[in-house]
C-alpha positions in Angstrom: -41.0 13.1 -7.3 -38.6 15.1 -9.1 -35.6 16.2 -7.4 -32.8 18.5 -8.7 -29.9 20.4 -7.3 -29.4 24.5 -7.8 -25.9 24.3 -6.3 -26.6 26.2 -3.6 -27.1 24.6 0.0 -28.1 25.2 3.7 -26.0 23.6 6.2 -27.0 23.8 9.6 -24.6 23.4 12.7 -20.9 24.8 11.1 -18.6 24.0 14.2 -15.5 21.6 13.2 -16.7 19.0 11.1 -20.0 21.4 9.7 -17.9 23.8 8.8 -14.8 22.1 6.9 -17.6 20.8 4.9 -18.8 24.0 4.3 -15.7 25.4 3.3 -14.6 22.4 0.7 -18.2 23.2 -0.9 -17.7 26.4 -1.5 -14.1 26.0 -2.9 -15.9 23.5 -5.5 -18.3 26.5 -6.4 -21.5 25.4 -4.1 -22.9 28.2 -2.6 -23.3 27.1 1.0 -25.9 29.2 3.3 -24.8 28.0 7.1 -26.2 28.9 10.3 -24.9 27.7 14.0 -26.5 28.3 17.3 -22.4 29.8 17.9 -22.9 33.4 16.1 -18.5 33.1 16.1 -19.3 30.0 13.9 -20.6 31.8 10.8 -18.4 34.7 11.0 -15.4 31.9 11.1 -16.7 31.9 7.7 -17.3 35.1 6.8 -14.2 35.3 4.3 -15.1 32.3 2.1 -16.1 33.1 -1.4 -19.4 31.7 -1.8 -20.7 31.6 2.0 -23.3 33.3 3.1 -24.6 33.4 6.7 -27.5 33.1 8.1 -28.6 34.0 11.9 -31.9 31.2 12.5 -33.1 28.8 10.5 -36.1 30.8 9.5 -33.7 33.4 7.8 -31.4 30.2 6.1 -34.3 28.6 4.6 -36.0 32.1 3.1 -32.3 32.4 1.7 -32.1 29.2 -0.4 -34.4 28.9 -3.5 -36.4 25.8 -4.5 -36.1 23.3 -4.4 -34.0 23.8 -1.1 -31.5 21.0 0.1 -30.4 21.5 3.9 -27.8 19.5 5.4 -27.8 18.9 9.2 -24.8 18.3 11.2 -26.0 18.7 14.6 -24.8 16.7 17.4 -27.3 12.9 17.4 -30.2 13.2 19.6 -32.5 15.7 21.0 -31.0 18.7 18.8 -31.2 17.1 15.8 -34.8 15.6 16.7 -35.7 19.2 17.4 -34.6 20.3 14.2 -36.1 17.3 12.2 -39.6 18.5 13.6 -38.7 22.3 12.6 -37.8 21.3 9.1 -40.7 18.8 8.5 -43.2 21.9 9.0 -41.4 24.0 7.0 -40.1 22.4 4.1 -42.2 21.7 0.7 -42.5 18.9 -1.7 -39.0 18.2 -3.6 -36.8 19.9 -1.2 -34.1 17.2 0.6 -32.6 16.9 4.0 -29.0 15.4 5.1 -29.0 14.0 8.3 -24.7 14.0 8.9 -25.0 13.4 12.9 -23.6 10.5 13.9 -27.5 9.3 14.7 -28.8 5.3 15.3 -29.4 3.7 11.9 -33.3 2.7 13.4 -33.7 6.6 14.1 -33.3 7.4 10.5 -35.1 5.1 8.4 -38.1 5.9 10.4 -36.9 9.8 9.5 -36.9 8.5 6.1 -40.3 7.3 6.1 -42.1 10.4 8.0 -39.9 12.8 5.2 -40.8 10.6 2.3 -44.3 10.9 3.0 -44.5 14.6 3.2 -42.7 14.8 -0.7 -39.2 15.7 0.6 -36.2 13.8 0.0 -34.2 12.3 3.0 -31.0 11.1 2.8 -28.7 10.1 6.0 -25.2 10.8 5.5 -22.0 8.9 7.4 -19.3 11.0 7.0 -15.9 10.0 8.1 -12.9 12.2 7.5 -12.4 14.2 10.9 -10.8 17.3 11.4 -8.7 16.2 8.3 -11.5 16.0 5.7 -11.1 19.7 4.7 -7.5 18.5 2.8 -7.8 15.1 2.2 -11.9 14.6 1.4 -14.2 12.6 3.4 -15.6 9.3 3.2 -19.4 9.9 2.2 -21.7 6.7 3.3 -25.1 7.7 2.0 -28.5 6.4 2.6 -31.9 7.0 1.2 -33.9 6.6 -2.4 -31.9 6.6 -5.1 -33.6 9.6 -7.0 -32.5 12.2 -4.3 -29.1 10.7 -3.5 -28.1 11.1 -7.5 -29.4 14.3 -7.6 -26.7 15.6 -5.3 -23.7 13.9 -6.9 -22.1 16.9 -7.4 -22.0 17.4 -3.4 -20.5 14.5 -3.2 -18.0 14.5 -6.0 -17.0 17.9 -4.1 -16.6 16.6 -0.7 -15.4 12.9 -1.6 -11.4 12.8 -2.1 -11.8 12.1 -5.6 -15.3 11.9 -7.5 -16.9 9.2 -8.0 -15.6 7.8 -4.3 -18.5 8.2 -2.2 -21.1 5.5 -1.8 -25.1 5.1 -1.9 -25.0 2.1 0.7 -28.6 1.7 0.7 -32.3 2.8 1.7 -33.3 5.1 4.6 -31.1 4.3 7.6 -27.9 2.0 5.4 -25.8 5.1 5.5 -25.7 5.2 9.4 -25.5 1.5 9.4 -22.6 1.3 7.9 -21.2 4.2 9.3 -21.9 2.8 13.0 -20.0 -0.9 11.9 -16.9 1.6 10.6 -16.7 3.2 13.9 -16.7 0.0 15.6 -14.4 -1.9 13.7 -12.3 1.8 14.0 -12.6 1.0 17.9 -10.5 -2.2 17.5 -8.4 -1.1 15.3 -7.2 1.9 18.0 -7.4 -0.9 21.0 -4.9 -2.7 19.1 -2.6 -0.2 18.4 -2.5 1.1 21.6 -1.6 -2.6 23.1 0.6 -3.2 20.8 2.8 -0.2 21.6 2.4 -0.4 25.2 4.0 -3.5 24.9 7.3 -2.7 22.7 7.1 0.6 25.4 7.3 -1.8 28.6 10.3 -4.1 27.4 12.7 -3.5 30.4 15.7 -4.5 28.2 15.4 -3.0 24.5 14.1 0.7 25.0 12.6 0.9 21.6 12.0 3.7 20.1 8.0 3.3 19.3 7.9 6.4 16.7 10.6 4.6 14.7 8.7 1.6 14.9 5.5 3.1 14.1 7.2 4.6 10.8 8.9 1.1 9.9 5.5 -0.8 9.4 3.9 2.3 7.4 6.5 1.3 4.8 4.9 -2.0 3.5 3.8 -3.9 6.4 0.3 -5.3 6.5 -0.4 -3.4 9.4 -0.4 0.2 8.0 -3.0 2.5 7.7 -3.6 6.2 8.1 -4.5 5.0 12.2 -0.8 4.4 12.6 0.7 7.0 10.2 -1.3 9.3 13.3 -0.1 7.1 15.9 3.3 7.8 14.3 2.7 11.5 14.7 1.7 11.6 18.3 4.6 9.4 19.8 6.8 11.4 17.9 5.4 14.1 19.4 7.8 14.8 22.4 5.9 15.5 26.0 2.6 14.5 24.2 1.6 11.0 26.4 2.1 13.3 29.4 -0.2 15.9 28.5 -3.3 13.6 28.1 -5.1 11.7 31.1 -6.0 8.0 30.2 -9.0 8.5 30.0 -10.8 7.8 26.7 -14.6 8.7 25.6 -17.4 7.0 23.2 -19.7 8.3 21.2 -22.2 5.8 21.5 -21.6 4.1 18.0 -19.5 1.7 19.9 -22.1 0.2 21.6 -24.7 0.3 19.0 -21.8 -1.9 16.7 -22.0 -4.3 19.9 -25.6 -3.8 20.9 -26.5 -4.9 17.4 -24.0 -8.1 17.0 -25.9 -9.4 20.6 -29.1 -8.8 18.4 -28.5 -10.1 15.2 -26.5 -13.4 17.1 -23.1 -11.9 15.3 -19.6 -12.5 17.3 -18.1 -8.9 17.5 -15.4 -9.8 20.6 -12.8 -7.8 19.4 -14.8 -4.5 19.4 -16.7 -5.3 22.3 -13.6 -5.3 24.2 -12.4 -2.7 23.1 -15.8 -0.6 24.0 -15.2 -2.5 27.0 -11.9 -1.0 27.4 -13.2 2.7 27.1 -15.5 2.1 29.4 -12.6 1.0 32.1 -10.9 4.0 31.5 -13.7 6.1 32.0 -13.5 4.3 35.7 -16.1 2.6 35.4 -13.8 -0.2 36.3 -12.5 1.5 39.6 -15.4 -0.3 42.3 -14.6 -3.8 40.3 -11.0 -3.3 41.0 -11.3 -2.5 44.8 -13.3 -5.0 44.8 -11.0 -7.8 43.5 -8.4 -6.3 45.9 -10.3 -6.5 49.0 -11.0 -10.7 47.8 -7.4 -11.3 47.5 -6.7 -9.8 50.6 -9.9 -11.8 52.3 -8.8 -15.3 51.2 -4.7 -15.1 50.7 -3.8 -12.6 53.3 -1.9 -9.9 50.3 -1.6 -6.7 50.5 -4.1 -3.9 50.1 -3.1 -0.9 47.6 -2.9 2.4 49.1 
């Protein structure tokens, strides 16, 4: 199969991260064609040279001309399953699909295999970059054949922070692979952070200044990254710990990076705990902790919390 690229695109869900992408596109000359279920999405857009919207998917794919590429970036699960069945029927032979939600690896190679054998290019895309991606590029972890992949490398050379930096990880399901193991490893990272500073915060007798800290180790130390330049930020950021509940959500990637390591027989403590961690927050550790109170209080006679 032949597959070639008329820099002009379909992106499908243009909220936060969909439509940042869309935006750096079209500033590298790629015609983007978006559509969102959120009419406010695509008028958001409205003012970018080279966007055009579109108001159902019907009326985005009449609008792109073959062979059509169409990039998904709908939340994972039963949206994006709905509109891997739409496209399926509706596609032709030599048109490709980008799967960018944060889907299971397992979901897409078998994606990859039902799309192959209908002549259309699949390719699932791990895109890391945040709200921030817009300015600084994204991190583009790519899998799929190789044909289809290297026929968009001018997407990627427009949406990477520099070309040439994005990666073809592998066949059918390596981008999300990889993509999961980064979010994982990113839930560590963040666990240990935040111990770290709660710890220099809750010294009775040396009221550091954390922020200060924070800045110190970007300058050199072997714990810098862009992690802590944001951590930096936000305890700088006067009033900001108080605004915020401790309460602190997971996508799910989390527990496929440790659902995976039990699998495969692969020691992952360190982001295990920290999934762990989340899930405590979430208070899911609350009846454990009444618990262990009430035994204390059974066998040694201490005091119950009010």
């Amino acid at each position: 199969m032949k597959y070639t690229f008329r820099m002009q695109l379909g992106l499908i869900g243009i909220g936060k991260m969909g439509g940042n992408i869309a935006r750096r596109l079209c500033r590298a000359n790629i015609h983007v064609v978006g559509f969102d279920a959120d009419a406010h999405a695509a008028r958001t857009l409205g003012a970018e040279p080279g966007f055009a919207p579109a108001f159902s998917v019907d009326a985005l794919l009449l609008a792109l001309k073959a062979p059509r590429t169409v990039w998904c970036m709908l939340p994972a699960g039963e949206a994006t399953q709905r509109l891997m069945d739409d496209l399926i029927a509706k596609l032709a032979p030599g048109d490709v699909v980008i799967d960018g939600a944060n889907g299971h690896y397992r979901e897409s190679i078998a994606r990859g295999e039902r799309f192959g054998n209908a002549g259309i290019g699949f390719i699932d895309a791990g895109v890391s970059g945040g709200i921030w991606g817009l300015e600084n590029g994204y991190c583009l972890m790519l899998g799929g054949e190789a044909e289809p992949v290297s026929a968009l490398g001018r997407v990627w050379a427009a949406l990477a922070p520099q070309p040439g930096q994005w990666l073809h990880c592998g066949p059918s399901g390596a981008g999300h692979f990889v993509k999961m193991v980064h979010n994982g490893i990113e839930y560590g990272l963040m666990q240990a952070y935040a111990e770290g500073f709660a710890l220099l915060q809750g010294h009775p007798d040396f009221k550091l200044d954390a922020a200060a800290i924070a800045g110190n180790w970007l300058q050199g130390s072997v714990v810098r990254s862009w992690l802590l330049e944001l951590t930096r930020d936000a305890l700088t950021d006067e009033g900001a710990l108080d605004r915020v509940a401790p309460v602190v959500a997971d996508s799910g990637e989390g527990r496929w990076t440790a659902q995976e390591s039990v699998e495969r027989g692969i020691p992952t403590p360190v982001i295990t705990a920290a999934l762990m961690q989340r899930f405590a927050s979430q208070g899911q550790a609350d009846f454990s902790a009444k618990l262990l109170a009430l035994m204390r209080n059974r066998f040694g006679g201490h005091a119950l919390p009010k």
